[in-house]
N, CA, C and O of each residue as an XYZ file, in Angstrom:
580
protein
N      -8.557      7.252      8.669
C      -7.459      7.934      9.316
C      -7.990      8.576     10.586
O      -9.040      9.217     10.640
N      -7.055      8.315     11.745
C      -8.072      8.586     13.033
C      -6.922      9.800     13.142
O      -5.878      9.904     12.498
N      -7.428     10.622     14.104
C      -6.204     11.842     14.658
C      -5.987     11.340     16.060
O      -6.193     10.209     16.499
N      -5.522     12.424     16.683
C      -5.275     12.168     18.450
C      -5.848     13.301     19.069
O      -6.119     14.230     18.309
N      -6.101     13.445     20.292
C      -7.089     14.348     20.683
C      -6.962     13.965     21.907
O      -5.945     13.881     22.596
N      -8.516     13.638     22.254
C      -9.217     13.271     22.981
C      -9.636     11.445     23.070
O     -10.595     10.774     23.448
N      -8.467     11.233     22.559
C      -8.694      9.012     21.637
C      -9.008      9.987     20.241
O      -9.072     11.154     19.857
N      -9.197      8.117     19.665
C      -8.976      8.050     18.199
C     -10.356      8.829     17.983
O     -11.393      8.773     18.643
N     -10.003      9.646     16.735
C     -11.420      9.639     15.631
C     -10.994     10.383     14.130
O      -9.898     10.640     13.631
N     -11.991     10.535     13.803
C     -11.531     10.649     12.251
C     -11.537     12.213     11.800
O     -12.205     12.964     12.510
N     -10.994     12.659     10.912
C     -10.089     13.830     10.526
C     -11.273     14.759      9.647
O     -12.233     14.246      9.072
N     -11.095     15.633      9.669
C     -12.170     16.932      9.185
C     -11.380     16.951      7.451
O     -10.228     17.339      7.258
N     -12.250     16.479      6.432
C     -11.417     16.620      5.252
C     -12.037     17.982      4.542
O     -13.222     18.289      4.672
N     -11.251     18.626      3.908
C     -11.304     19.588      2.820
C     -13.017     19.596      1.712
O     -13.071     19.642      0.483
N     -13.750     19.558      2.325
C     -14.756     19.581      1.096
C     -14.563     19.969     -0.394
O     -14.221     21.051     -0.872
N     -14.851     18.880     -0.958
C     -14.012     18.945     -2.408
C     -12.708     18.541     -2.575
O     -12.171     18.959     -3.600
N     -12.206     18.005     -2.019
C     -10.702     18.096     -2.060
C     -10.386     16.588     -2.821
O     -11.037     15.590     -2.512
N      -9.205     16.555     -3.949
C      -9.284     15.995     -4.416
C      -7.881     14.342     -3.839
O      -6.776     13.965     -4.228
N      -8.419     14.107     -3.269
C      -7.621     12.653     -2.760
C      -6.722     11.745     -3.352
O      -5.640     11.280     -2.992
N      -7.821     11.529     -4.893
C      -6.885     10.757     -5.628
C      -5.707     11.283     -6.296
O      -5.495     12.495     -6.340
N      -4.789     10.264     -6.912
C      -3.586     10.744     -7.574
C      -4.067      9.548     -8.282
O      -3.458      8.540     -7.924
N      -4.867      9.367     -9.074
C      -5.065      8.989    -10.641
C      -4.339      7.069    -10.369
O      -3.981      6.402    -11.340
N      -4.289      6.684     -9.334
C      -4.016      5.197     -9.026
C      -2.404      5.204     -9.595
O      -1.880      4.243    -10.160
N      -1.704      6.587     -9.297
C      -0.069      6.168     -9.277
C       0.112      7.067     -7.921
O      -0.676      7.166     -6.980
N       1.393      7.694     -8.103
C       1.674      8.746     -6.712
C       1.468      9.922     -7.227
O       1.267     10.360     -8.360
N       1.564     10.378     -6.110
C       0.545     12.026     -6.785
C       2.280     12.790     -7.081
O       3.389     12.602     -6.582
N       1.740     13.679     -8.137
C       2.820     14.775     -8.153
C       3.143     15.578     -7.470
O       4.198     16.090     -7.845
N       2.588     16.145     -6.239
C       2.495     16.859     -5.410
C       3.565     17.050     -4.998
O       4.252     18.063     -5.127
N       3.892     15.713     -4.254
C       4.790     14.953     -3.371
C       6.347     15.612     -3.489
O       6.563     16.026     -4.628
N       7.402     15.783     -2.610
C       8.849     16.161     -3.291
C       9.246     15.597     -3.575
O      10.162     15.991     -4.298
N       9.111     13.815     -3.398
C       9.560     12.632     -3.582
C       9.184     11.884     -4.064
O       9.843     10.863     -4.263
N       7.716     12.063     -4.558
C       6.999     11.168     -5.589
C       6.310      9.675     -4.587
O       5.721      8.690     -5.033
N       6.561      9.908     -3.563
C       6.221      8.947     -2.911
C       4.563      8.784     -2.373
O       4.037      7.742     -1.981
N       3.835     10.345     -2.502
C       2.603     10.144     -1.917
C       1.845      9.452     -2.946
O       1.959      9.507     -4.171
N       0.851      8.626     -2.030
C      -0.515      7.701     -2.874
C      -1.829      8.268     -2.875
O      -2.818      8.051     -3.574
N      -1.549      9.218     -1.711
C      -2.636     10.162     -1.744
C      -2.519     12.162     -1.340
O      -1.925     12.640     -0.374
N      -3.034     12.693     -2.069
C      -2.858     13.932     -1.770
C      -3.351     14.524     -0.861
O      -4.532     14.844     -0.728
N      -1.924     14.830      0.266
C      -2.312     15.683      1.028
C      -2.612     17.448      1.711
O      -2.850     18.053      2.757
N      -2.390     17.641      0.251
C      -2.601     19.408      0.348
C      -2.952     19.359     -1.243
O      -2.639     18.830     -2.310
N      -4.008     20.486     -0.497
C      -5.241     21.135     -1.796
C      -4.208     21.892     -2.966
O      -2.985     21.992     -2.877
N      -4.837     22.248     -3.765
C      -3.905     22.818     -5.352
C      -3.550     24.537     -4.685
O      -2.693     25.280     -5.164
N      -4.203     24.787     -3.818
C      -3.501     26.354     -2.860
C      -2.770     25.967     -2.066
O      -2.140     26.844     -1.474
N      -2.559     24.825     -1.757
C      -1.429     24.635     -0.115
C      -1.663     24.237      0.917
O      -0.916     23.761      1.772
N      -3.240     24.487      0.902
C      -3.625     24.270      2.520
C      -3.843     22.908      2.580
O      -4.086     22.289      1.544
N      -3.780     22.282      3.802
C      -3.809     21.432      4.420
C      -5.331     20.401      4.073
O      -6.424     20.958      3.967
N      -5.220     19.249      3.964
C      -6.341     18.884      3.378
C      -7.140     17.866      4.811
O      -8.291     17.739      5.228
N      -6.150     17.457      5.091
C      -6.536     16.691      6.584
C      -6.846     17.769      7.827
O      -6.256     18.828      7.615
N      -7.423     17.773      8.756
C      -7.309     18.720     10.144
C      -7.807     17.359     11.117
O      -8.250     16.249     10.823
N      -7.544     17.938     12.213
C      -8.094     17.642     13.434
C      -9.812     18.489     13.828
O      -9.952     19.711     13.784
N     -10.687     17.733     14.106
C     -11.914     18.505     14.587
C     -11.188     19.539     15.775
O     -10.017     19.437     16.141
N     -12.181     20.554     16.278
C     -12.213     21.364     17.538
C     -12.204     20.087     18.420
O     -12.768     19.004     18.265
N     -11.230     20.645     19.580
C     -11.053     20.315     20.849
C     -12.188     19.869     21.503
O     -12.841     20.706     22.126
N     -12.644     18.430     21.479
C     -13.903     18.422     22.747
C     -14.923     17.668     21.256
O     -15.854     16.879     21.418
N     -14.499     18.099     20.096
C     -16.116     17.282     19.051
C     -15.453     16.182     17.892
O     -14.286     15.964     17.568
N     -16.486     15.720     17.526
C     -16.086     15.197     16.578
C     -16.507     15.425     15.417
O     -17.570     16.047     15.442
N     -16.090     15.162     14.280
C     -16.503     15.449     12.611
C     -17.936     14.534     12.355
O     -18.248     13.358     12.546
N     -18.570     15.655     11.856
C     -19.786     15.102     11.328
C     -19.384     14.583      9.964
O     -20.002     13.518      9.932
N     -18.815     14.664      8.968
C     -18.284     14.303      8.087
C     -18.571     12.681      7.774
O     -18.883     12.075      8.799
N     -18.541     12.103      6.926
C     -18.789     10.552      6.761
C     -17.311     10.322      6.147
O     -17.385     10.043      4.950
N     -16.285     10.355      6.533
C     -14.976     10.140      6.226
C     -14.318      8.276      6.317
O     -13.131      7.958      6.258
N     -15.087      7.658      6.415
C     -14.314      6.415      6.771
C     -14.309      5.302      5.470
O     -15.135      4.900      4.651
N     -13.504      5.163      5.648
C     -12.976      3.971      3.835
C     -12.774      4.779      2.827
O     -13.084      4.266      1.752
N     -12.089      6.599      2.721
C     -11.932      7.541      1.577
C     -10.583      6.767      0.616
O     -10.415      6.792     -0.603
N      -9.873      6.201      1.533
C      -9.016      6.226      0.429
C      -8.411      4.680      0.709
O      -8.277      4.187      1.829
N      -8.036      3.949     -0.721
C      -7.676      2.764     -0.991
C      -6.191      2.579     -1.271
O      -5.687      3.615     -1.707
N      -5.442      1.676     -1.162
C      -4.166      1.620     -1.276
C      -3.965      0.822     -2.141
O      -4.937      0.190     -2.555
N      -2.440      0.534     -2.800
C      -2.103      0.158     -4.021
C      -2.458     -1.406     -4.453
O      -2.070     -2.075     -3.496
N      -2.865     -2.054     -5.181
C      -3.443     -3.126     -5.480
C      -2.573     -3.996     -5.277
O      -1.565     -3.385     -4.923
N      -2.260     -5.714     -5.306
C      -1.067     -6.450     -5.691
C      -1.386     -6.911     -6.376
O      -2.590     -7.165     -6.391
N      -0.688     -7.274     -7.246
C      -0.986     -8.724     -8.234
C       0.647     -9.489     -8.171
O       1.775     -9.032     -7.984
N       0.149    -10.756     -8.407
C       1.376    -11.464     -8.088
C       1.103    -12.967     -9.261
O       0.324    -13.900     -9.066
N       1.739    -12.827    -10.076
C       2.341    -13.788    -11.238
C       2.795    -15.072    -10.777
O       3.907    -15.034    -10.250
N       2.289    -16.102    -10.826
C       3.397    -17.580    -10.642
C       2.996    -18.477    -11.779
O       1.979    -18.570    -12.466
N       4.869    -19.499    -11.714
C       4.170    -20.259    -13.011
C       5.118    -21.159    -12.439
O       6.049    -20.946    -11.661
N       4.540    -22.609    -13.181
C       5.419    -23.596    -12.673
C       5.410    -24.939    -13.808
O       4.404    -25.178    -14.475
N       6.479    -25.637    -13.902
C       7.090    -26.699    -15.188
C       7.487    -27.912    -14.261
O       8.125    -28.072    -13.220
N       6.844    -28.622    -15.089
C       6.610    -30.272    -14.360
C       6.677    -31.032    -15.200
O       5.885    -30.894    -16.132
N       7.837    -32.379    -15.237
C       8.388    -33.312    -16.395
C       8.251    -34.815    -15.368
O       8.802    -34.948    -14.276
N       7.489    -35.713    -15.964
C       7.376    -36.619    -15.593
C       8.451    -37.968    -16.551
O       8.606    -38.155    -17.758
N       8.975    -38.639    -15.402
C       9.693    -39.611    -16.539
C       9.641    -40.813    -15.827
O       9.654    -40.775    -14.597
N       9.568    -42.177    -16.599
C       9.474    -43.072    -16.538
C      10.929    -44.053    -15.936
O      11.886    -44.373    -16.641
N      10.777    -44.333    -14.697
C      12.274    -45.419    -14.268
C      11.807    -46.414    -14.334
O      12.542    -47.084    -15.059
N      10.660    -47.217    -13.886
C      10.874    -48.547    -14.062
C       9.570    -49.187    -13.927
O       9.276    -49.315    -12.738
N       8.477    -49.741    -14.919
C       7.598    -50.178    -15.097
C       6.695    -49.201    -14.330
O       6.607    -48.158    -14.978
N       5.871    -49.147    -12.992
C       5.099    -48.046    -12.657
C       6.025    -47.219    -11.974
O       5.389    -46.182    -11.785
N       6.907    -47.106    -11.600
C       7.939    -45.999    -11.170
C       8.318    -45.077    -11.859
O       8.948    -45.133    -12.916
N       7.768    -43.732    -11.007
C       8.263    -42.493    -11.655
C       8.948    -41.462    -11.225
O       9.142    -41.530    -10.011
N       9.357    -40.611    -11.686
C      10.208    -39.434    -11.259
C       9.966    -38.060    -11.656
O      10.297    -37.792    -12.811
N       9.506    -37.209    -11.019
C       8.906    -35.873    -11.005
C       9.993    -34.570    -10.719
O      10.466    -34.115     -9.678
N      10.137    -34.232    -12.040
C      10.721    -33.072    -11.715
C       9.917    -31.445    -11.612
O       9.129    -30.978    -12.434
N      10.189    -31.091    -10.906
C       9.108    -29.855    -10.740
C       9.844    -28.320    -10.349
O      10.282    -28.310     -9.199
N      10.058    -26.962    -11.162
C      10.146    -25.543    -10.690
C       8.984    -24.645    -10.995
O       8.337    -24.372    -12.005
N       8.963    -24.152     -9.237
C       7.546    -23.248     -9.471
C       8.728    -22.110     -9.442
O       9.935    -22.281     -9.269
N       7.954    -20.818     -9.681
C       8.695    -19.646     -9.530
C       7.160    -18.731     -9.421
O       6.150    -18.556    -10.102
N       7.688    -18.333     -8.200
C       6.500    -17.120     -7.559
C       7.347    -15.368     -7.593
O       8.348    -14.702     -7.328
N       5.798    -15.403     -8.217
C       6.497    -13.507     -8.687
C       7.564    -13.650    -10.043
O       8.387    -12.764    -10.273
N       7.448    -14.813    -10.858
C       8.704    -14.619    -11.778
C       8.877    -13.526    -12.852
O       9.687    -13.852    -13.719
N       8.246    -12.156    -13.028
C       8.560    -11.257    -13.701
C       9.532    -10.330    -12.241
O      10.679     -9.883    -12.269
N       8.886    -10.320    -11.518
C       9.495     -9.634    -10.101
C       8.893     -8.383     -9.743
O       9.564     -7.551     -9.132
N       8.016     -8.217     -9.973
C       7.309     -7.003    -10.010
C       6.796     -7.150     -8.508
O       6.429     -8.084     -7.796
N       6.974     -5.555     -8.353
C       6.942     -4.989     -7.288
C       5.416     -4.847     -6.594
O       4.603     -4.383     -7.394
N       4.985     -5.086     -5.559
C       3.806     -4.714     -4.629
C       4.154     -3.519     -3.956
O       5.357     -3.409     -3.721
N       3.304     -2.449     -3.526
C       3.888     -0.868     -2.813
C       2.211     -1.740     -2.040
O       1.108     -2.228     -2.285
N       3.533     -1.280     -0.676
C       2.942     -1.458      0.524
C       1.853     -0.089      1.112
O       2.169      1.072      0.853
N       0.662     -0.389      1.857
C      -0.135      0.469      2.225
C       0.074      1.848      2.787
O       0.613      1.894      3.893
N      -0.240      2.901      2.250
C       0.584      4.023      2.495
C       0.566      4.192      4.082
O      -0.097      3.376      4.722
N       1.185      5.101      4.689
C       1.156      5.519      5.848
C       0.118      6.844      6.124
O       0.070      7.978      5.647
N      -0.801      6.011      7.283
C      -1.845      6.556      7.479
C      -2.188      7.559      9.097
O      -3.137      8.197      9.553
N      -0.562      7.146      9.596
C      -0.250      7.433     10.894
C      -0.098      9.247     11.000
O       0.905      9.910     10.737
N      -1.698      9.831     11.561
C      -1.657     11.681     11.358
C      -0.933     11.820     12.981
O      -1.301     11.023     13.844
N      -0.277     12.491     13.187
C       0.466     12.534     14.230
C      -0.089     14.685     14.618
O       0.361     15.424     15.493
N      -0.919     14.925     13.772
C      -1.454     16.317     14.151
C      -1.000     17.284     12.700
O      -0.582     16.808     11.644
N      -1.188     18.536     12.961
C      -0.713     19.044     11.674
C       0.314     20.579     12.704
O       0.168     21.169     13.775
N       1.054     20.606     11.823
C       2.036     22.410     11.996
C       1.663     23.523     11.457
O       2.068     24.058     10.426
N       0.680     23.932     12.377
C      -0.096     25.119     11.271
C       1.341     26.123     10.631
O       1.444     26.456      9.451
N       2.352     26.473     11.735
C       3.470     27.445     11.060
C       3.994     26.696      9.694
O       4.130     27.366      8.670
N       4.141     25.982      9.700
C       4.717     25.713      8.871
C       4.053     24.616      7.545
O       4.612     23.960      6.666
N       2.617     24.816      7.925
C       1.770     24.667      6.862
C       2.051     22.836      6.329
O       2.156     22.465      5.160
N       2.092     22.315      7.053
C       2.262     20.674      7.081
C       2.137     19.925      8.171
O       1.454     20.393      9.082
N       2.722     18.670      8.338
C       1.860     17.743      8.813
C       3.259     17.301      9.880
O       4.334     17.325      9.281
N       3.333     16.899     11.419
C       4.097     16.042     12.169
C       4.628     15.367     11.821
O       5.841     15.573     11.876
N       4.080     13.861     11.108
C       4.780     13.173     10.560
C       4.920     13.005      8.980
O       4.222     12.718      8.007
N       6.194     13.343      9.288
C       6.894     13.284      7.569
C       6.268     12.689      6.718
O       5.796     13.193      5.699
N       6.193     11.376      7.105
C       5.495     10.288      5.643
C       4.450     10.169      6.022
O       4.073      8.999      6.105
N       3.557     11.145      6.397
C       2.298     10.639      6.734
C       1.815     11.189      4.512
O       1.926     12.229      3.864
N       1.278      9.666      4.168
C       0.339      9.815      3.127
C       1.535      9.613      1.938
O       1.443     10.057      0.793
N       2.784      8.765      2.530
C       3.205      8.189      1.641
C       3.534      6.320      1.540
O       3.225      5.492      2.396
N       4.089      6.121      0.502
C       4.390      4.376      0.820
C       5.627      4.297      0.566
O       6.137      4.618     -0.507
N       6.412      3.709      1.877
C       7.543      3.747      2.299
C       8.346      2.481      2.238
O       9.534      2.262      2.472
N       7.205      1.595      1.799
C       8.187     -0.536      1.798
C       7.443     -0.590      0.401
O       6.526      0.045     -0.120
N       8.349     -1.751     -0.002
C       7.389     -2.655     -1.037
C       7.595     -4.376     -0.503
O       8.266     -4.721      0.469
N       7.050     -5.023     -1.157
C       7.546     -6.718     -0.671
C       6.754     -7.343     -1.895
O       5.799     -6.899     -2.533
N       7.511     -8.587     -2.014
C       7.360     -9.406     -3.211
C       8.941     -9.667     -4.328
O       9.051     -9.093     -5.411
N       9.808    -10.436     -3.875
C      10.350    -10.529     -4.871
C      10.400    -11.942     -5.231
O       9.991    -12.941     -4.640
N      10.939    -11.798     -6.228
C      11.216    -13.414     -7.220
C      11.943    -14.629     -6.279
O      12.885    -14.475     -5.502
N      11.377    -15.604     -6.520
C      11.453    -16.951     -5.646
C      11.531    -18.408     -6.674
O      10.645    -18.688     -7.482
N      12.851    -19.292     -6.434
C      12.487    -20.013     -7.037
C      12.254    -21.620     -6.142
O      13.027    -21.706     -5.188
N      11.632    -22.441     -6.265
C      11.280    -23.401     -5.784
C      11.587    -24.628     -6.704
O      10.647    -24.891     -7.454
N      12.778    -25.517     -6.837
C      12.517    -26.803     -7.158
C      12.297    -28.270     -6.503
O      12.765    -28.234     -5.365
N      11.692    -29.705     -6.836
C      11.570    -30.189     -6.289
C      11.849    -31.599     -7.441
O      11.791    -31.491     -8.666
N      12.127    -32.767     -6.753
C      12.320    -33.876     -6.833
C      11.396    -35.431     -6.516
O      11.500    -36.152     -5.524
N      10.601    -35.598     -7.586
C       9.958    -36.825     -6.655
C       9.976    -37.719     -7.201
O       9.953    -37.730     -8.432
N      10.037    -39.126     -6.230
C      10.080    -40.700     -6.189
C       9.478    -41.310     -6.268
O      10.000    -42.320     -5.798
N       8.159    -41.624     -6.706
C       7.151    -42.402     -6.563
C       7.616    -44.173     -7.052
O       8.339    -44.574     -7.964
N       6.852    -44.902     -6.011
C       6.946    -46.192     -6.705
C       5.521    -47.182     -5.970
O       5.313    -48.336     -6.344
């Protein structure tokens, strides 16, 4: 997560601070939407911006991972006989056929923080806002001779 400044660089984190939400969304959240926690169990702010002019000595880069996919396909294939070596192929794949959902990479976009008001510029910063993957079916027909 880079901030804005002076160009990109990376964010002063909370020593100790606990990031994960246990590989679901954290409770924190008002909406259940964060993947990662962005304020400590007192309130404060867990991300900052370095001082004006430096950068974080901190080793902050690759802290946090986003939601895994897995994606299910299965597919049924009937072969039948027309006419001495001539055949006919019937075939449905179906991708994703339970339909289960992929949650897209949270939003990593720090737009600065509001010290008054003890949060962050952008709203969804440190939540996941799309998903993609739904059920697909594919059939097909073949002629061989």
């Amino acid at each position: 997560m880079e901030g804005r400044g002076s160009g990109p660089q990376f964010l002063n984190v909370t020593p100790g601070a606990n990031l994960k939400a246990g590989g679901h969304f954290s409770s924190t959240g008002t909406d259940g939407k964060l993947w990662f926690n962005i304020k400590n169990p007192d309130g404060s702010l867990i991300f900052t911006q370095p001082t004006t002019g430096t950068f974080t000595t901190q080793h902050n880069r690759n802290i946090i991972r986003g939601p895994g996919q897995a994606y299910f396909n299965a597919s049924i294939q009937k072969h039948f006989v027309v006419y001495h070596q001539q055949t006919l192929s019937f075939r449905v794949d179906a991708f994703n056929f339970p339909n289960h959902p992929n949650w897209n990479a949270p939003d990593t976009n720090y737009s600065g923080e509001n010290l008054t008001a003890n949060t962050y510029n952008n709203a969804t910063f440190g939540t996941v806002t799309q998903k993609n993957g739904q059920r697909s079916l594919q059939g097909s027909l073949r002629y061989s001779f």
